[in-house]
PyMOL Python script that loads the backbone (N, CA, C, O; Angstrom):
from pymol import cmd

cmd.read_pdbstr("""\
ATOM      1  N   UNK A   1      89.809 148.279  93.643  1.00  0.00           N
ATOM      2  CA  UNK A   1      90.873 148.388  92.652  1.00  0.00           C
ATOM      3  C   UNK A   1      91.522 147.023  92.510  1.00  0.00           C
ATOM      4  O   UNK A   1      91.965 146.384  93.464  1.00  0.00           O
ATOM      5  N   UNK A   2      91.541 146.682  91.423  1.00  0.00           N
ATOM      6  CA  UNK A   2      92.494 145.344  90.906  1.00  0.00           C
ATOM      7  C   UNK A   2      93.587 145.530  91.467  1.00  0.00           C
ATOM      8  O   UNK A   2      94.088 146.635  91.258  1.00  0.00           O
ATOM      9  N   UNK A   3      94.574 144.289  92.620  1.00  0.00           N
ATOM     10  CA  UNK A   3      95.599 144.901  92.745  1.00  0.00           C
ATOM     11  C   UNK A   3      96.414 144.025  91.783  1.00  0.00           C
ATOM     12  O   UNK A   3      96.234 142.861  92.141  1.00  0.00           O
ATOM     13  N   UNK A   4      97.105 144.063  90.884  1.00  0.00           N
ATOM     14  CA  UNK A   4      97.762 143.070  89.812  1.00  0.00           C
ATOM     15  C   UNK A   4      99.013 142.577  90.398  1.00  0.00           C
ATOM     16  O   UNK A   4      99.854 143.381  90.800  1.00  0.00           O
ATOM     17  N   UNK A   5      99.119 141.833  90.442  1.00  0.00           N
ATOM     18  CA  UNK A   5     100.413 140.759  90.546  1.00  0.00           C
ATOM     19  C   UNK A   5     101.653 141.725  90.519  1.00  0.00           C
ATOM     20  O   UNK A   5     101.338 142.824  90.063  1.00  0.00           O
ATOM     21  N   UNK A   6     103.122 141.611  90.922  1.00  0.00           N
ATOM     22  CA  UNK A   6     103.930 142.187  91.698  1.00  0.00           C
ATOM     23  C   UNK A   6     104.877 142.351  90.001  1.00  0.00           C
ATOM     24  O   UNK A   6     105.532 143.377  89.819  1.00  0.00           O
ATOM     25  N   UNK A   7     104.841 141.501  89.143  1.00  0.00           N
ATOM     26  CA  UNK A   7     105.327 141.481  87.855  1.00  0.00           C
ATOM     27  C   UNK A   7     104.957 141.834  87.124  1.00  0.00           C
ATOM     28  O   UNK A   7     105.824 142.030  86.273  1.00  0.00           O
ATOM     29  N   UNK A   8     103.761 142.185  86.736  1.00  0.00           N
ATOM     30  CA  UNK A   8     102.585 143.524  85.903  1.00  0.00           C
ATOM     31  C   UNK A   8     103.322 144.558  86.456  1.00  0.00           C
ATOM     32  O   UNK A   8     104.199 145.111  85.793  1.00  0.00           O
ATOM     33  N   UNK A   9     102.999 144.970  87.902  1.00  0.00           N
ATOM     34  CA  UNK A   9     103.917 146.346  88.217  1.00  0.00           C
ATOM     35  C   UNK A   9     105.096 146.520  88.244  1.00  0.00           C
ATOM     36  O   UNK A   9     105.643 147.561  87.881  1.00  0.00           O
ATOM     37  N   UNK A  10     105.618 145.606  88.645  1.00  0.00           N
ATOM     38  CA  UNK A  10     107.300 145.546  88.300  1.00  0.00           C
ATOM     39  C   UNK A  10     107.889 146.058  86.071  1.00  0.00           C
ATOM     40  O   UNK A  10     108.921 146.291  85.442  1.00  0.00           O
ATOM     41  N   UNK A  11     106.653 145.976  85.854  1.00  0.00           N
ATOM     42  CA  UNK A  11     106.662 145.974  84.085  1.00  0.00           C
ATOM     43  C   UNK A  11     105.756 147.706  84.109  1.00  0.00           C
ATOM     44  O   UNK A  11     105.890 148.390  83.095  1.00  0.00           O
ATOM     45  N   UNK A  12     105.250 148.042  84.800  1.00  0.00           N
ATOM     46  CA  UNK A  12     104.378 149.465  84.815  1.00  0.00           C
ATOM     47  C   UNK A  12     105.128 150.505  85.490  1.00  0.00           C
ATOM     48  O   UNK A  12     105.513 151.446  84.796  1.00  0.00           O
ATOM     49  N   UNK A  13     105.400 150.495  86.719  1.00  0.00           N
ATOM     50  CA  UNK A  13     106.266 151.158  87.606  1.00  0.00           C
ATOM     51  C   UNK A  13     107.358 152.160  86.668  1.00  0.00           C
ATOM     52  O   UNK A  13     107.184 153.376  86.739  1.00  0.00           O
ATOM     53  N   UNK A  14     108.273 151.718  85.955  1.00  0.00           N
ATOM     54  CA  UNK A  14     109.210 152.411  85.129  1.00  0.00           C
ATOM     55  C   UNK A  14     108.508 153.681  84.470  1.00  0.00           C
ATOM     56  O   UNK A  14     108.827 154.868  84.541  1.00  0.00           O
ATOM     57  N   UNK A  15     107.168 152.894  83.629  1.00  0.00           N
ATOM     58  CA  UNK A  15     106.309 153.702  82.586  1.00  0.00           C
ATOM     59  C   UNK A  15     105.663 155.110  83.662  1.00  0.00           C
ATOM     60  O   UNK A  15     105.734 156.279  83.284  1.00  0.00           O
ATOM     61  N   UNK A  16     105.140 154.756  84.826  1.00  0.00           N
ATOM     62  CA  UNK A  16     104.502 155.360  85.563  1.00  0.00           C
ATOM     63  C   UNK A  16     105.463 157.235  86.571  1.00  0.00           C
ATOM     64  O   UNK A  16     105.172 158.385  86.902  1.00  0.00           O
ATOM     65  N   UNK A  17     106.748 156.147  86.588  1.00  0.00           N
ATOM     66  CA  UNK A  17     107.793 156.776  87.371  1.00  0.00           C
ATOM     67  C   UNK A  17     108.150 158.058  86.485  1.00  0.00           C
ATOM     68  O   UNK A  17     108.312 159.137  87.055  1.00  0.00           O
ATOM     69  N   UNK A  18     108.304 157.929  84.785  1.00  0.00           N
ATOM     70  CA  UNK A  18     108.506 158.564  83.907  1.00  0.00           C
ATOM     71  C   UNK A  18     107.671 159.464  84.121  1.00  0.00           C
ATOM     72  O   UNK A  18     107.838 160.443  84.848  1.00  0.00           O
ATOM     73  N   UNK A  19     106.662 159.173  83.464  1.00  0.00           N
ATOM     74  CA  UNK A  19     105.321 159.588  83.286  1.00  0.00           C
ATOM     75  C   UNK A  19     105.077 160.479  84.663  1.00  0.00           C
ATOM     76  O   UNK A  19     104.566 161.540  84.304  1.00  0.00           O
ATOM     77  N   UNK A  20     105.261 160.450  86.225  1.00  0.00           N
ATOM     78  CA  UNK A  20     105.189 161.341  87.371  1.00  0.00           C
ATOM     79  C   UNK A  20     106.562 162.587  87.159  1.00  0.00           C
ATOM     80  O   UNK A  20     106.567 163.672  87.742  1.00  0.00           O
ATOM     81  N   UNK A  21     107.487 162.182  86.345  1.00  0.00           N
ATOM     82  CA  UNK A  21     108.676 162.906  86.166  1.00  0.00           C
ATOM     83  C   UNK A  21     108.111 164.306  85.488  1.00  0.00           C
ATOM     84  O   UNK A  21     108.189 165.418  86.010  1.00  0.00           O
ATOM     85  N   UNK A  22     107.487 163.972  84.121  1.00  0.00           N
ATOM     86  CA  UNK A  22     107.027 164.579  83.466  1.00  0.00           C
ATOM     87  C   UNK A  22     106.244 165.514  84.200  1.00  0.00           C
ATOM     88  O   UNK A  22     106.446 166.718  84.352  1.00  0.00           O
ATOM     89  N   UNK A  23     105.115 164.637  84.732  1.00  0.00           N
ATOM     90  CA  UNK A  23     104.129 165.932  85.916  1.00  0.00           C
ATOM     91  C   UNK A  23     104.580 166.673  86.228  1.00  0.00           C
ATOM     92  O   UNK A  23     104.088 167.742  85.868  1.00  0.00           O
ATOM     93  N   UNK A  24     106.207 166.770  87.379  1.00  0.00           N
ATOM     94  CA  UNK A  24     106.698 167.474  87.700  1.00  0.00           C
ATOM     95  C   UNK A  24     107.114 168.400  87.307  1.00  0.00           C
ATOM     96  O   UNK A  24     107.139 169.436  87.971  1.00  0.00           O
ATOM     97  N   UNK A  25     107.645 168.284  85.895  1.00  0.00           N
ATOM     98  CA  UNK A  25     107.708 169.307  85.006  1.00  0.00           C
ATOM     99  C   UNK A  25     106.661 170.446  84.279  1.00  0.00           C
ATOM    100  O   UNK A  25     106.663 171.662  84.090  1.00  0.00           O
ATOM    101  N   UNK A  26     105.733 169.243  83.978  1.00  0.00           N
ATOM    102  CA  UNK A  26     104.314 169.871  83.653  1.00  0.00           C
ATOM    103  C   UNK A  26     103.569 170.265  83.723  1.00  0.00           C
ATOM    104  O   UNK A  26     102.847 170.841  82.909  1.00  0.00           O
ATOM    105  N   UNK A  27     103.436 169.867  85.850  1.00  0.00           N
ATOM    106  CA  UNK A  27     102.169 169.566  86.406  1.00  0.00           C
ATOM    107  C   UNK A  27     101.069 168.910  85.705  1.00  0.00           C
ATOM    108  O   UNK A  27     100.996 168.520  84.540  1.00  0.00           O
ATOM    109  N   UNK A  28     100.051 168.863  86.868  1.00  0.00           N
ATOM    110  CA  UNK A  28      99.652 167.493  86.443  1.00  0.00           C
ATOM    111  C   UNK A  28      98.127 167.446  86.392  1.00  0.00           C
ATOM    112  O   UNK A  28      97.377 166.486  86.212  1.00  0.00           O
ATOM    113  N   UNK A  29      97.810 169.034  86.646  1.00  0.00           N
ATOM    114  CA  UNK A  29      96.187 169.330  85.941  1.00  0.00           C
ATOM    115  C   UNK A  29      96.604 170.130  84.381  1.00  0.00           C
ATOM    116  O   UNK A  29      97.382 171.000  83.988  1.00  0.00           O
ATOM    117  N   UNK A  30      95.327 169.029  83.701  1.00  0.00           N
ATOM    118  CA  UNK A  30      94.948 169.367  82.452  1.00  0.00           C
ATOM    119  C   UNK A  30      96.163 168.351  81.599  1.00  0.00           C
ATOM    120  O   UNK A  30      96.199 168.431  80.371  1.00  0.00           O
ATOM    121  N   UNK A  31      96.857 167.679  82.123  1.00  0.00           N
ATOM    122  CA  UNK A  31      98.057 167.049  81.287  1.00  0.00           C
ATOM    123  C   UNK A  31      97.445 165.887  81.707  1.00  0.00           C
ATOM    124  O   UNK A  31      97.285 165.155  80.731  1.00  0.00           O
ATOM    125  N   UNK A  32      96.900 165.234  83.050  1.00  0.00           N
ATOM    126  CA  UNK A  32      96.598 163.987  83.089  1.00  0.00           C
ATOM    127  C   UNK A  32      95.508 163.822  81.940  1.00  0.00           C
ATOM    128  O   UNK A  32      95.577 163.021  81.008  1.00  0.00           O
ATOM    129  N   UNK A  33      94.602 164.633  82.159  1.00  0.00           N
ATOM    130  CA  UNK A  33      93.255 164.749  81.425  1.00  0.00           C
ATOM    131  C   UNK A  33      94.155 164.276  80.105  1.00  0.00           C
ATOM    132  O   UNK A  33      94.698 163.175  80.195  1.00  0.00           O
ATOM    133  N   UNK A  34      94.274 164.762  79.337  1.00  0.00           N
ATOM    134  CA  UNK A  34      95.231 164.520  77.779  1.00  0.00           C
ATOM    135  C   UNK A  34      95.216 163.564  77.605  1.00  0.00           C
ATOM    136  O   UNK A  34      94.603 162.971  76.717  1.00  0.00           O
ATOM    137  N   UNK A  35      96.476 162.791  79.107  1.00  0.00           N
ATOM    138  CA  UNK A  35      97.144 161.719  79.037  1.00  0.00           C
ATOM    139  C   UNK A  35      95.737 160.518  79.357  1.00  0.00           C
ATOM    140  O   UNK A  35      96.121 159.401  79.012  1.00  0.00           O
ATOM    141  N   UNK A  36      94.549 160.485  79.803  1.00  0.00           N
ATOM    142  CA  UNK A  36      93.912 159.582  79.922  1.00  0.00           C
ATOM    143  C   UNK A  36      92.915 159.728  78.981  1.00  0.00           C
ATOM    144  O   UNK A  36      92.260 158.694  78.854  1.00  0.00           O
ATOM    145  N   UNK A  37      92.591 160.575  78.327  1.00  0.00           N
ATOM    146  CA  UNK A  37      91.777 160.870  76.697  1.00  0.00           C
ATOM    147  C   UNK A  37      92.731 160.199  75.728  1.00  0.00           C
ATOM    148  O   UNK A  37      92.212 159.216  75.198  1.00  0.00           O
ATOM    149  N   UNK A  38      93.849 160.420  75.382  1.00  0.00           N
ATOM    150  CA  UNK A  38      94.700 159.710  74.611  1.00  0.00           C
ATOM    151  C   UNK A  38      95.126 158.414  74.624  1.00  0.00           C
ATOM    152  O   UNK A  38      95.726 157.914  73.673  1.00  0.00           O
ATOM    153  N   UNK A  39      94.787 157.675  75.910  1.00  0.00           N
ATOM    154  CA  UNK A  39      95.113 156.386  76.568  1.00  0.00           C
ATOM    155  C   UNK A  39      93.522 155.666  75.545  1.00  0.00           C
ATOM    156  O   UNK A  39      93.470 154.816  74.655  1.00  0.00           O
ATOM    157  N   UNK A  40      92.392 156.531  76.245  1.00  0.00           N
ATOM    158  CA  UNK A  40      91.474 155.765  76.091  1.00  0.00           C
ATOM    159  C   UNK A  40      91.058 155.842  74.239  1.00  0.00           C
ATOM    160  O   UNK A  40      90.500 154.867  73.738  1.00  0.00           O
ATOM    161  N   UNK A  41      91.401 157.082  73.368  1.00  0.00           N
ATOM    162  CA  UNK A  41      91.292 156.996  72.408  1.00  0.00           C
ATOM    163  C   UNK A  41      91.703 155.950  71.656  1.00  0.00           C
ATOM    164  O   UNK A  41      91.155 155.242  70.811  1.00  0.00           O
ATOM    165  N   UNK A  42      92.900 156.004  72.191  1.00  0.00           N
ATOM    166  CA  UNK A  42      93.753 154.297  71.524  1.00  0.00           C
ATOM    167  C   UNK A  42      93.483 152.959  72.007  1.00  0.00           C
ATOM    168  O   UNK A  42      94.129 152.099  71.408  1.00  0.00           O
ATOM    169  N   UNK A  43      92.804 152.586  72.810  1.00  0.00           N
ATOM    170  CA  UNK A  43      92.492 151.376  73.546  1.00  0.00           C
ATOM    171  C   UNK A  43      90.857 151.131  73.486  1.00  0.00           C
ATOM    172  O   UNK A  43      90.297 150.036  73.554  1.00  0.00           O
ATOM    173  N   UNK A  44      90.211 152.477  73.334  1.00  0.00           N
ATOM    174  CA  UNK A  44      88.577 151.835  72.831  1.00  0.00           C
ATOM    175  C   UNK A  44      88.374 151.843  71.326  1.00  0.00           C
ATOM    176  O   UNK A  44      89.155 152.437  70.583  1.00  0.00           O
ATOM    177  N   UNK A  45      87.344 151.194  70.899  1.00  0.00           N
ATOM    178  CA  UNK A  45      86.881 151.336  69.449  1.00  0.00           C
ATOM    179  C   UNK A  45      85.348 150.871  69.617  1.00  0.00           C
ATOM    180  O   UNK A  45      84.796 150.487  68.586  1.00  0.00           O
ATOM    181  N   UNK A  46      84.518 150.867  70.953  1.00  0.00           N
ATOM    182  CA  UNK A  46      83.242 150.862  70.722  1.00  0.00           C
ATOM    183  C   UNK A  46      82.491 151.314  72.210  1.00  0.00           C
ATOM    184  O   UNK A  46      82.989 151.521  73.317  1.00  0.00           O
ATOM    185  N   UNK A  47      81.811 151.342  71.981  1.00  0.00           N
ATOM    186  CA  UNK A  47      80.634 151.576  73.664  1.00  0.00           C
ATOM    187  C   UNK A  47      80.962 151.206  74.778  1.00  0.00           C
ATOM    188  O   UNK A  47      81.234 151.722  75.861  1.00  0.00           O
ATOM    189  N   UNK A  48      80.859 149.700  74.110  1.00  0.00           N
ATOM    190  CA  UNK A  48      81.456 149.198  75.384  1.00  0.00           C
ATOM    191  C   UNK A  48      82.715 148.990  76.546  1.00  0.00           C
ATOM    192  O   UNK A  48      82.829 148.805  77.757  1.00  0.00           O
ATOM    193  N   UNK A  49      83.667 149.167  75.198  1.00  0.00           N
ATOM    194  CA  UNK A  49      85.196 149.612  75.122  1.00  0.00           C
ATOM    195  C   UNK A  49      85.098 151.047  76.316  1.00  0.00           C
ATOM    196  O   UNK A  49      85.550 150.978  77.459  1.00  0.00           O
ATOM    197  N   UNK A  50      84.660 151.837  75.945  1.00  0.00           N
ATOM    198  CA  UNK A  50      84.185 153.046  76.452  1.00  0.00           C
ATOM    199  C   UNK A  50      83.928 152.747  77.771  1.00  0.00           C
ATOM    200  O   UNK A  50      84.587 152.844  78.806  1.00  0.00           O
ATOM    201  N   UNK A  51      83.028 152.434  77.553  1.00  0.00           N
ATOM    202  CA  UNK A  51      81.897 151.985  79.293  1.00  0.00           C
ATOM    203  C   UNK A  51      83.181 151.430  80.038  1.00  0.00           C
ATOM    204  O   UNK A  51      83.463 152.081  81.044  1.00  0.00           O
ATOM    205  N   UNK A  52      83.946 150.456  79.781  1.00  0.00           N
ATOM    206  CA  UNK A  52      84.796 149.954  80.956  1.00  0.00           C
ATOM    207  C   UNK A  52      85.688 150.615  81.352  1.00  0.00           C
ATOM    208  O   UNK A  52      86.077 150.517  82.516  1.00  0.00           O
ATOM    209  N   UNK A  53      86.350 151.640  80.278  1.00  0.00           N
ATOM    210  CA  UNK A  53      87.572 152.519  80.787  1.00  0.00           C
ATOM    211  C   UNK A  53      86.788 153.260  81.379  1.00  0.00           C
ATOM    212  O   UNK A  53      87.383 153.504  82.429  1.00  0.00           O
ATOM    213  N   UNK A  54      85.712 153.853  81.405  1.00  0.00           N
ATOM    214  CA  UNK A  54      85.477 154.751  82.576  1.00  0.00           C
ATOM    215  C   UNK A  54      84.614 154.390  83.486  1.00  0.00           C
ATOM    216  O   UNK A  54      83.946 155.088  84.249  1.00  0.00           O
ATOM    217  N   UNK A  55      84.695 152.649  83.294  1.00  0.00           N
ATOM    218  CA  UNK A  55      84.735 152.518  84.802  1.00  0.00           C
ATOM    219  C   UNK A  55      85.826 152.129  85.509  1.00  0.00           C
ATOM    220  O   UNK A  55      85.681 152.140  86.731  1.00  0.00           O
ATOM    221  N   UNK A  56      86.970 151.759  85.043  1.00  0.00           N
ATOM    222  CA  UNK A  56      88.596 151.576  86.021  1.00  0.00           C
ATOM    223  C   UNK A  56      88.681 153.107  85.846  1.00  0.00           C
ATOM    224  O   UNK A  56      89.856 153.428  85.667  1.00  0.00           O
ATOM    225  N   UNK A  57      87.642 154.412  85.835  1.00  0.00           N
ATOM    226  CA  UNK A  57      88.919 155.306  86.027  1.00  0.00           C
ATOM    227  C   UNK A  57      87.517 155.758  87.111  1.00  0.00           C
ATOM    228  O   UNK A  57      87.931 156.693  87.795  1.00  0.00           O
ATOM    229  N   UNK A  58      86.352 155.503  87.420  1.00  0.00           N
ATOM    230  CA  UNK A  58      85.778 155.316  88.782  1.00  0.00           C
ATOM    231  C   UNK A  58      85.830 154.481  89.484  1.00  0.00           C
ATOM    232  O   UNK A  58      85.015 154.392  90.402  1.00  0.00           O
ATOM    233  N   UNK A  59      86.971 153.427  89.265  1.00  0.00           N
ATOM    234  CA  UNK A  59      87.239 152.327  90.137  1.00  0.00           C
ATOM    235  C   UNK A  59      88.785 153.095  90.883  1.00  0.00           C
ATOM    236  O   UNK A  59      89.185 153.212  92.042  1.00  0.00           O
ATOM    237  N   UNK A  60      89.278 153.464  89.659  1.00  0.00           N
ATOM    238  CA  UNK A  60      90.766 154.348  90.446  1.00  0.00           C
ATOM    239  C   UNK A  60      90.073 155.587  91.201  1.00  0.00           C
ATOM    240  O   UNK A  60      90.667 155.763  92.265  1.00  0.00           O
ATOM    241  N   UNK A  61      89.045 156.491  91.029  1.00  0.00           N
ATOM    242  CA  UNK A  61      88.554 158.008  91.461  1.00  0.00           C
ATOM    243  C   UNK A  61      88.162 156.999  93.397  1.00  0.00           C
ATOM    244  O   UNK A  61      88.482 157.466  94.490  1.00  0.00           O
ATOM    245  N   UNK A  62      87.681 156.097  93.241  1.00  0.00           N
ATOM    246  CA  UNK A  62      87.193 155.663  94.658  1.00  0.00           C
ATOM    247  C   UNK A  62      88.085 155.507  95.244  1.00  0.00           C
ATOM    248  O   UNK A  62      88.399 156.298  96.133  1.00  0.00           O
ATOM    249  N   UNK A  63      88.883 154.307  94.913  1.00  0.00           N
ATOM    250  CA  UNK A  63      90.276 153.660  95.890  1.00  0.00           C
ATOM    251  C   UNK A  63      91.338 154.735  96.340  1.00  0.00           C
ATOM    252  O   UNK A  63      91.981 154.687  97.389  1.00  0.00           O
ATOM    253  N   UNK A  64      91.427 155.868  95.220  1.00  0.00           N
ATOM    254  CA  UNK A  64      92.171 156.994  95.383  1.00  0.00           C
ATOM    255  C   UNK A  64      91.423 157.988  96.833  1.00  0.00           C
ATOM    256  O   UNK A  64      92.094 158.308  97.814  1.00  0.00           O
ATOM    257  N   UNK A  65      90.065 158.309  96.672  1.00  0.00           N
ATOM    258  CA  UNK A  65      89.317 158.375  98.213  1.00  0.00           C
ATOM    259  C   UNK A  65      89.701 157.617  99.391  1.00  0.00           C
ATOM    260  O   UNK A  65      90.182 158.205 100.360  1.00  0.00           O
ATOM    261  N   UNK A  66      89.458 155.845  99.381  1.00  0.00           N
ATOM    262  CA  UNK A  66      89.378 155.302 100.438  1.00  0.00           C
ATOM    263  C   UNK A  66      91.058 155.371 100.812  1.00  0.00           C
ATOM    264  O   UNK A  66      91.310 155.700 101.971  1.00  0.00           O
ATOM    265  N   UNK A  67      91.871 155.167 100.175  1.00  0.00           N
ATOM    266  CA  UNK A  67      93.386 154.911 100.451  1.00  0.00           C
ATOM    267  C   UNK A  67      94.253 156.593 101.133  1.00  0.00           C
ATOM    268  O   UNK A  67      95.045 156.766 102.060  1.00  0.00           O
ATOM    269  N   UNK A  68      93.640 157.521 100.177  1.00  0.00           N
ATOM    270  CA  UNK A  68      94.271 158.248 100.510  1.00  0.00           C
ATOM    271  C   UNK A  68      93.699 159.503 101.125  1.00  0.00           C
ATOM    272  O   UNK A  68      94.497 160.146 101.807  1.00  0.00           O
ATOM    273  N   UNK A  69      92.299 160.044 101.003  1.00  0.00           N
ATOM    274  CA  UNK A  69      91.247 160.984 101.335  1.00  0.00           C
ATOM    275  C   UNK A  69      90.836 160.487 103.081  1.00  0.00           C
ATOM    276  O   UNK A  69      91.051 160.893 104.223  1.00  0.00           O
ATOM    277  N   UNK A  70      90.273 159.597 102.533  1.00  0.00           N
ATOM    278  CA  UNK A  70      89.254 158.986 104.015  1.00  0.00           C
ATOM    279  C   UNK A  70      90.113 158.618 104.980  1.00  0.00           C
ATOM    280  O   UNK A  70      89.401 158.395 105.959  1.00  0.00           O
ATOM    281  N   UNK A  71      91.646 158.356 105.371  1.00  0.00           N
ATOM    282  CA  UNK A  71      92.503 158.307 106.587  1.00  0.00           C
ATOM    283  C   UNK A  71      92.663 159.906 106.758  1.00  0.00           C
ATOM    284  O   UNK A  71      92.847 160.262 107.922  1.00  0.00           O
ATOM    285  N   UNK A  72      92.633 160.659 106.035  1.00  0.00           N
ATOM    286  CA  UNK A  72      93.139 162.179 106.473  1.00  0.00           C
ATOM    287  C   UNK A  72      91.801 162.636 106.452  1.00  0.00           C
ATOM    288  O   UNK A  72      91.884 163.838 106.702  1.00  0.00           O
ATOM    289  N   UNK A  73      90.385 162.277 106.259  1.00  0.00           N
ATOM    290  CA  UNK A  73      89.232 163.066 107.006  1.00  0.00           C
ATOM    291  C   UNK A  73      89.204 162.473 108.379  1.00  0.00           C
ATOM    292  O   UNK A  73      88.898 163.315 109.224  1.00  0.00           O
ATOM    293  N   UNK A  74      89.453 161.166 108.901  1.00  0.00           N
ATOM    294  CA  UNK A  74      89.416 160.625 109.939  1.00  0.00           C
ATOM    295  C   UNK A  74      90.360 160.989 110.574  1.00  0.00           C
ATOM    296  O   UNK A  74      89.868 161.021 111.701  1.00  0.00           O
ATOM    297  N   UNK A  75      91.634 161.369 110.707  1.00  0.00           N
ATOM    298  CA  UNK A  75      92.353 162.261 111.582  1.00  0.00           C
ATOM    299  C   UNK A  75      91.479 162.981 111.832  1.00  0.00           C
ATOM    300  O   UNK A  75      90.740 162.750 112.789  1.00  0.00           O
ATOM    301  N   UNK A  76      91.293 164.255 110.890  1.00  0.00           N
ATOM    302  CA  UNK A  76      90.859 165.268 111.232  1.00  0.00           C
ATOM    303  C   UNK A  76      89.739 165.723 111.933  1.00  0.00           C
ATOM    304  O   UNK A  76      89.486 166.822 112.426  1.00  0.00           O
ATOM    305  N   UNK A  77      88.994 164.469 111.877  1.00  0.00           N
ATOM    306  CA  UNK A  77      87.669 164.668 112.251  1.00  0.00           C
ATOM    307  C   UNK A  77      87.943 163.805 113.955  1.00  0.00           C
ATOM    308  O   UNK A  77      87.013 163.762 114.760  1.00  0.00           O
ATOM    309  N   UNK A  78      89.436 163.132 114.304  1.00  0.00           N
ATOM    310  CA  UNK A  78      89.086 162.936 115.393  1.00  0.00           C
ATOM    311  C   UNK A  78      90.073 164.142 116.321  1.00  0.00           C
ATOM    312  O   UNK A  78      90.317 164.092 117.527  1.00  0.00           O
ATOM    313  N   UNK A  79      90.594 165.362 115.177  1.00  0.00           N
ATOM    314  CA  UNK A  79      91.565 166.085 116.040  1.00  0.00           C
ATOM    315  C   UNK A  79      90.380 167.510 116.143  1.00  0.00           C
ATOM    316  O   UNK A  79      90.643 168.574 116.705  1.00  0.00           O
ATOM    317  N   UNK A  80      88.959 167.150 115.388  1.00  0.00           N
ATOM    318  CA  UNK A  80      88.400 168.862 115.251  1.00  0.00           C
ATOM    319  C   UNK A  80      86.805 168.103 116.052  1.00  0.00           C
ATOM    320  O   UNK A  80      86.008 168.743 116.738  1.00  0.00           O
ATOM    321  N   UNK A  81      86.740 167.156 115.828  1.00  0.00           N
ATOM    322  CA  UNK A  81      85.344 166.262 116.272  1.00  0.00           C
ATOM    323  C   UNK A  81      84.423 166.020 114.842  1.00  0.00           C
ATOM    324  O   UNK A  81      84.624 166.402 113.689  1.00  0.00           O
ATOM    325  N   UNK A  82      83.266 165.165 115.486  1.00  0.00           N
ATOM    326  CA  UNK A  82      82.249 165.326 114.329  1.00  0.00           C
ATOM    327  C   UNK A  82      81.730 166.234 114.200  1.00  0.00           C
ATOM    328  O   UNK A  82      81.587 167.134 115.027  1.00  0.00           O
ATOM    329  N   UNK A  83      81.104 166.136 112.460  1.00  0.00           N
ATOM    330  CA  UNK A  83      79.949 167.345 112.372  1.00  0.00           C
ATOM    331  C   UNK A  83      78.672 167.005 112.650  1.00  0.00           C
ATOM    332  O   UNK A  83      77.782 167.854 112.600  1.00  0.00           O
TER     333      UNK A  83
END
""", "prot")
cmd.dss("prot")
cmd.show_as("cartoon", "prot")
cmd.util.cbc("prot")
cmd.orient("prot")
């Protein structure tokens, strides 16, 4: 995952914070989906356009694994053992 400079997020963070507010209200299956079809509708206009947004959104599906999945299988797997 790109980590961007502290002033990109300092400029995203607000948008994002909102935007998790909303979830809460909304929840946040079938509304993200929307919200990242509508992102990408407006930001591609060809193939290739295409091809890259879905690959930052299998570049976010991984890092979202390694950061936050794969420390809580490794607990678990050292509080139950291997399989």
């Amino acid at each position: 995952m790109p980590y961007i400079k502290k002033e990109k997020r300092e400029s995203l963070d607000p948008m994002i914070a909102s935007l998790n507010e909303k979830f809460d209200l909304l929840g946040v299956t079938g509304n993200l989906n929307y919200v990242l079809y509508n992102i990408a509708r407006y930001h591609c206009a060809n193939y290739a356009s295409y091809a890259a947004f879905i690959g930052e959104l299998e570049a976010a599906k991984l890092e979202i694994y390694r950061k936050l999945i794969a420390p809580y299988e490794e607990l678990k797997e050292k509080e139950n053992g291997s399989i």
